[in-house]
C-alpha positions as CSV (number, residue, x, y, z in Angstrom):
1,X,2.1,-41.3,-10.7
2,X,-0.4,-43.6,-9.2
3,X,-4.1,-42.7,-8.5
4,X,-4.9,-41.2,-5.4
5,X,-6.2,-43.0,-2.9
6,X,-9.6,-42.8,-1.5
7,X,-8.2,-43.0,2.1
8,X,-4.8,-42.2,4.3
9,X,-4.0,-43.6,7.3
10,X,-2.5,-40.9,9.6
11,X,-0.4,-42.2,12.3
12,X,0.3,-39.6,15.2
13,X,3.8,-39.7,16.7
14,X,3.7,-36.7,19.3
15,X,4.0,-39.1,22.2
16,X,7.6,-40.2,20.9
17,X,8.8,-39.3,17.9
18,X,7.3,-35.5,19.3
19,X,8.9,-35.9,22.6
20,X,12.3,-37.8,22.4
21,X,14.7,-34.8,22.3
22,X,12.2,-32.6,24.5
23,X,12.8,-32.2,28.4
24,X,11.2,-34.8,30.1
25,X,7.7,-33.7,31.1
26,X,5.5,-35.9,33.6
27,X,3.2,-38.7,33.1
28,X,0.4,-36.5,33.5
29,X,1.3,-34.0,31.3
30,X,1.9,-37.0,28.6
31,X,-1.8,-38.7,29.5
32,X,-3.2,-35.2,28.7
33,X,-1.5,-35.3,24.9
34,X,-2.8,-38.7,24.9
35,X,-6.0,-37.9,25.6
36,X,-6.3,-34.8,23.5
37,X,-5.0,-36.9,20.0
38,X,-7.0,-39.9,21.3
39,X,-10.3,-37.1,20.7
40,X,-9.2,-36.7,17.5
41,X,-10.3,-39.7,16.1
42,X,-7.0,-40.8,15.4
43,X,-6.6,-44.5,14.3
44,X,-2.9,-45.2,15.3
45,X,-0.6,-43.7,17.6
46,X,3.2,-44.3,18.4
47,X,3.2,-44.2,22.2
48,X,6.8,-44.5,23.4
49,X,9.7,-46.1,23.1
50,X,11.6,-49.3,24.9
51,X,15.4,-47.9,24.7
52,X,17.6,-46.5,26.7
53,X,16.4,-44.1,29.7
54,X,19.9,-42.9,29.8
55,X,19.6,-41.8,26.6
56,X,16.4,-40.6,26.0
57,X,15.4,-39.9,29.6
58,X,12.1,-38.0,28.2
59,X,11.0,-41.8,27.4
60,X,11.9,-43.1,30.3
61,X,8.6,-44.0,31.9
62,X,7.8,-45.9,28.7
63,X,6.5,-49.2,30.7
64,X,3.7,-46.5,33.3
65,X,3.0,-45.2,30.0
66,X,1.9,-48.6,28.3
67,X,0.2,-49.2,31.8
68,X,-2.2,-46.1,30.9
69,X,-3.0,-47.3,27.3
70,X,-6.3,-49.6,27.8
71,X,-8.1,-46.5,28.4
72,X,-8.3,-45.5,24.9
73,X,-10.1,-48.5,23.0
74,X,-9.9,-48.4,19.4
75,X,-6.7,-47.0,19.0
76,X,-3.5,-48.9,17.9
77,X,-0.8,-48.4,20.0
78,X,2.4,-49.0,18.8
79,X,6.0,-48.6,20.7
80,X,9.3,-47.7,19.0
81,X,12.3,-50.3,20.0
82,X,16.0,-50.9,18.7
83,X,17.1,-53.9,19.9
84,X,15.6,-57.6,21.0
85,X,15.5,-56.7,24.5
86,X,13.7,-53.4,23.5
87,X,11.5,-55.6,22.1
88,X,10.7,-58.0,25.0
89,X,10.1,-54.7,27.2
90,X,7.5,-53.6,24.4
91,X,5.7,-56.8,24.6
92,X,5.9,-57.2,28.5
93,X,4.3,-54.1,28.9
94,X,1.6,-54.8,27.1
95,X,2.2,-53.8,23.7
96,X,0.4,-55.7,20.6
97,X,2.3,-53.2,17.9
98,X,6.3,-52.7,17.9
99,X,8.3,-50.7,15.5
100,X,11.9,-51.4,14.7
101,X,14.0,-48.3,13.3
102,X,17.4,-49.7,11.6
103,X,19.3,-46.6,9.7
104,X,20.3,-47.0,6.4
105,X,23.6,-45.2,6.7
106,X,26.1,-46.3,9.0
107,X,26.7,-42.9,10.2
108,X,23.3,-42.5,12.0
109,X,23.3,-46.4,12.8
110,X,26.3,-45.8,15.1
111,X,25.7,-42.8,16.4
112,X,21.9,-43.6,17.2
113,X,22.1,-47.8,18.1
114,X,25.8,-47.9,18.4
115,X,25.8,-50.9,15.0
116,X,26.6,-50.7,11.4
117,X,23.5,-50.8,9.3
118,X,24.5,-54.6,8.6
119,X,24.6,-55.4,12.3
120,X,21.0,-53.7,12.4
121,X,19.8,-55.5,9.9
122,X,20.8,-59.0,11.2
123,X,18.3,-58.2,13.8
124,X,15.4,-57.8,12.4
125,X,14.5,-62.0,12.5
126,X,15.0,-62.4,16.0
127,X,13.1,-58.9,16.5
128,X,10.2,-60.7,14.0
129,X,10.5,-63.7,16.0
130,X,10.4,-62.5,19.1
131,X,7.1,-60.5,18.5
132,X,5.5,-63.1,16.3
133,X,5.6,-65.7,19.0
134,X,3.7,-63.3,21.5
135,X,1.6,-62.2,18.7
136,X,2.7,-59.0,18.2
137,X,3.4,-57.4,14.6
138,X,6.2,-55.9,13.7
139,X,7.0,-52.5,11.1
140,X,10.5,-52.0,10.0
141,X,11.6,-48.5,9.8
142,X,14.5,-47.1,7.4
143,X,16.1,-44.1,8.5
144,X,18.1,-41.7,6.9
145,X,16.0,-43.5,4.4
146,X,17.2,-40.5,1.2
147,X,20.2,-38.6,3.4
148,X,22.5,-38.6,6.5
149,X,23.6,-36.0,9.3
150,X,27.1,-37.8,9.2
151,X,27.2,-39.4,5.6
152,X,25.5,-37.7,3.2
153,X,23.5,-38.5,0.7
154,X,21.8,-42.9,1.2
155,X,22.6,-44.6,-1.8
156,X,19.2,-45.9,-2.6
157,X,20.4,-50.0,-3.1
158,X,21.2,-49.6,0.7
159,X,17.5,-48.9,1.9
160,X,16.3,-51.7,-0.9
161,X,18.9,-54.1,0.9
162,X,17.3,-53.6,4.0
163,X,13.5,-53.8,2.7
164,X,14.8,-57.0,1.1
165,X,16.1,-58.3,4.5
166,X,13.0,-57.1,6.4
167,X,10.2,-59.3,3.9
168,X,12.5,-62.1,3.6
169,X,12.2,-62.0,7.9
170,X,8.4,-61.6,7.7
171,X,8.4,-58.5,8.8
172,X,4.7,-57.4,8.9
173,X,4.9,-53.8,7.5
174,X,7.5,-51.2,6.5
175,X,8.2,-47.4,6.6
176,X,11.2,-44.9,5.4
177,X,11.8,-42.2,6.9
178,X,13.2,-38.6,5.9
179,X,14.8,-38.4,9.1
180,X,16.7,-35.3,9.2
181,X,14.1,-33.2,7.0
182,X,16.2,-33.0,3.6
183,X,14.4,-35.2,1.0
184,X,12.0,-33.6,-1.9
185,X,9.4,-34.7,-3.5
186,X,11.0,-35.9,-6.8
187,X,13.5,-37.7,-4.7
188,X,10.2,-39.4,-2.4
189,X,9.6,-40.6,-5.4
190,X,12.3,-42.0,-6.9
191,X,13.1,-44.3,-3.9
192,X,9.3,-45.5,-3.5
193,X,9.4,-46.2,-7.4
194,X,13.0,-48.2,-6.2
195,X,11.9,-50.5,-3.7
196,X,8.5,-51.0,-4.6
197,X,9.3,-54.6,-6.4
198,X,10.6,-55.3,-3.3
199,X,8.3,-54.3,-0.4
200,X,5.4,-56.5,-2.5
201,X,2.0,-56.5,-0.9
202,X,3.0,-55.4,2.5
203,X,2.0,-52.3,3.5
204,X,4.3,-49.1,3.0
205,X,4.1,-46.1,5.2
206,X,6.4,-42.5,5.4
207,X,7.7,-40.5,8.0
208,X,8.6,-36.6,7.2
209,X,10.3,-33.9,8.9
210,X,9.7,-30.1,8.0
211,X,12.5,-29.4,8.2
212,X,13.5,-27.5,5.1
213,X,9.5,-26.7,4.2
214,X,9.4,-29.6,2.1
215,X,7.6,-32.0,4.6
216,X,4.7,-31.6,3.3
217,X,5.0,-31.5,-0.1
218,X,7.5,-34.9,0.0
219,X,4.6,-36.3,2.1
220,X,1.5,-35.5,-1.0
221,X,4.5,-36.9,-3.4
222,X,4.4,-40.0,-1.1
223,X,0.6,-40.7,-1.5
224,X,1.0,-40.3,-5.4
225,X,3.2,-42.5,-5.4
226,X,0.8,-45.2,-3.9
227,X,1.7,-44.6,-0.2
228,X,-1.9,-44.8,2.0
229,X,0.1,-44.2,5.6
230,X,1.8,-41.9,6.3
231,X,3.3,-40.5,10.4
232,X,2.7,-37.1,11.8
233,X,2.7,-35.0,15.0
234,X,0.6,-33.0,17.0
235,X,1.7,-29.4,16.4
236,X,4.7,-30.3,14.4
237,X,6.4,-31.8,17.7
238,X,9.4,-33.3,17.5
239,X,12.9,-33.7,15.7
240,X,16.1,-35.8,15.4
241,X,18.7,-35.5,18.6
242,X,21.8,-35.8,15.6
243,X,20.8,-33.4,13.0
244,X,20.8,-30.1,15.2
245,X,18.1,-27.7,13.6
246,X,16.5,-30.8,12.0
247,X,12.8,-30.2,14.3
248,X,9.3,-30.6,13.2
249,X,8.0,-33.4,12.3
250,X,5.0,-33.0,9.8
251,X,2.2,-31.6,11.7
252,X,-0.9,-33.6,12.1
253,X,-3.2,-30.8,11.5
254,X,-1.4,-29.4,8.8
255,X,-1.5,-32.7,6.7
256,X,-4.8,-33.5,7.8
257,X,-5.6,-29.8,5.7
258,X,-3.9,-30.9,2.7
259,X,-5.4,-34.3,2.5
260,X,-8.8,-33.3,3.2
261,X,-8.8,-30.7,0.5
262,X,-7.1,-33.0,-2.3
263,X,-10.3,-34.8,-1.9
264,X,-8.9,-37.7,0.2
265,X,-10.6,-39.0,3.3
266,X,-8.6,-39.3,6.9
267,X,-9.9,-40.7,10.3
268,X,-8.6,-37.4,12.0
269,X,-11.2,-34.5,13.0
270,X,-9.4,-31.1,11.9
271,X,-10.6,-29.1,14.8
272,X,-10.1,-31.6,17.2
273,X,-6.2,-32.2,16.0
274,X,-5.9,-28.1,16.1
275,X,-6.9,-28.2,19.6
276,X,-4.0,-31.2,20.3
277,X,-2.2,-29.5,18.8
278,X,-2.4,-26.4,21.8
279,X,-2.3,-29.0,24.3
280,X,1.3,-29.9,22.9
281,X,2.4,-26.4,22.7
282,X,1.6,-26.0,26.6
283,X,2.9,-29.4,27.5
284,X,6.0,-28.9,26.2
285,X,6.1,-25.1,27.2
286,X,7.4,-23.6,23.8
287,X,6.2,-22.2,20.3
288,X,5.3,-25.3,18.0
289,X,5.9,-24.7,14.0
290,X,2.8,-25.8,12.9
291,X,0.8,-23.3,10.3
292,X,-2.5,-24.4,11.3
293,X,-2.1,-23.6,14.5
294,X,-1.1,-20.4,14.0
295,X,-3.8,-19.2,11.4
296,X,-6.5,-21.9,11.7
297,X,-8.9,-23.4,8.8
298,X,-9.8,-21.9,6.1
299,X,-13.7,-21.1,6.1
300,X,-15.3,-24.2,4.6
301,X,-18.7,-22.3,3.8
């Protein structure tokens, strides 16, 4: 068990992550979510995703979104992208900050990108190249990083195989991600402990799902085991269209809580992220699973 760190890095996904298997809702309705998050004090923010409109039409105004982005300074925008065109779209649109997601079973990888795992993974240097040479960086993201909606259980050598292809591409930061909400927190960190030798000194993030109520818990496990950023969601928005039941995302607020009161600093206001986290629930029009939202901070005097 490492230290814990001084500081965590929250990075809040509601804008895609939060809102890929949701009904579409309009661009206005999206720059008010923005906005709201944006007041939080919020550092980094997923925006979108440059994929398919046919298949997640609730992204499909990714490039009027990205047009909308200069008016919050100081954030880092990011977009979400699974193939080398994906890519170019991110970049063309204005985007500094691009994520690629390759799934680390081939279950998920075809059902999700339509490619083995392996064929993912052979992407990731043109991906790196591509954003590079615009000078753009570029995160790698595992999914189905500890378990699989189709497969089972990830062996672990499969996700190091993939962190191993990433840094020998010069991939500029990676992330694994529970993606169906099954992982705990002795297995969090198990596979940290696993591919640490081979992430080296890049930085490592984690992305949790609620799912099964262990979100949060796998998420503190994650930040003992060295992990200073880590991807959450206003209200606990969000879910995986493949793993039916598998919704919520960790919520913002609710891991902004449990940070703050193991004595570890974050760049997100608590009250502000409660309010976004209303302003989600009335965007999307239906009950959102976060706890904070539903009984509030504690008193702090």
């Amino acid at each position: 068990m490492s230290e814990l760190p001084a500081h965590v890095d929250i990075r809040d996904v509601s804008l895609r992550d939060g809102l890929q298997i949701e009904a579409p809702i309009p661009l206005e309705a999206k720059l008010e979510l923005l906005a709201a998050v944006a007041a939080t004090g919020v550092r980094e923010m997923e925006a979108t995703a440059f994929v398919s409109p046919t298949k997640v039409p609730a992204l499909a105004d990714a490039a009027e979104l990205a047009g909308q982005l200069h008016n919050f300074p100081g954030i880092e925008f990011s977009a979400l992208v699974a193939s080398p065109n994906g890519a170019k779209r991110a970049i063309a649109a204005g985007l500094s900050s691009i994520e690629y997601v390759v799934s680390a079973a081939d279950g998920h990888s075809h059902a999700n990108v339509g490619r083995s795992t392996a064929e993912a993974t052979a992407l990731i240097p043109e991906i790196v190249a591509i954003a590079h040479d615009s000078g753009a960086s570029v995160e790698v993201i595992i999914a189905t990083a500890w378990d699989c909606p189709f497969d089972g259980p990830t062996p672990p050598q499969r996700v190091v195989d993939i962190v191993t292809a990433a840094t020998d591409a010069g991939v500029d930061r990676l992330a694994i991600a529970d993606t169906i909400g099954t992982t705990t927190p002795r297995r969090v960190s198990e596979l940290i402990d696993r591919i640490r030798p081979s992430v080296g000194d890049r930085p490592l993030g984690a992305h949790f799902h609620n799912t099964r109520g262990a979100g949060l818990a796998s998420a503190y496990a994650a930040v003992c085991a060295g992990v200073t950023r880590l991807d959450a969601s206003s209200g606990g928005l969000g879910g995986c269209p493949f793993a039916p039941g598998a919704s919520g995302n960790i919520a913002t607020e609710d891991l902004v809580y449990l940070l703050r009161d193991s004595g570890i600093s974050v760049d997100v206001d608590l009250p502000a992220a409660i309010t976004a986290a209303g302003v989600a629930q009335r965007v999307v029009g239906h009950e959102l699973p976060s706890s904070l939202l539903r009984a509030g901070d504690r008193k702090l005097s």
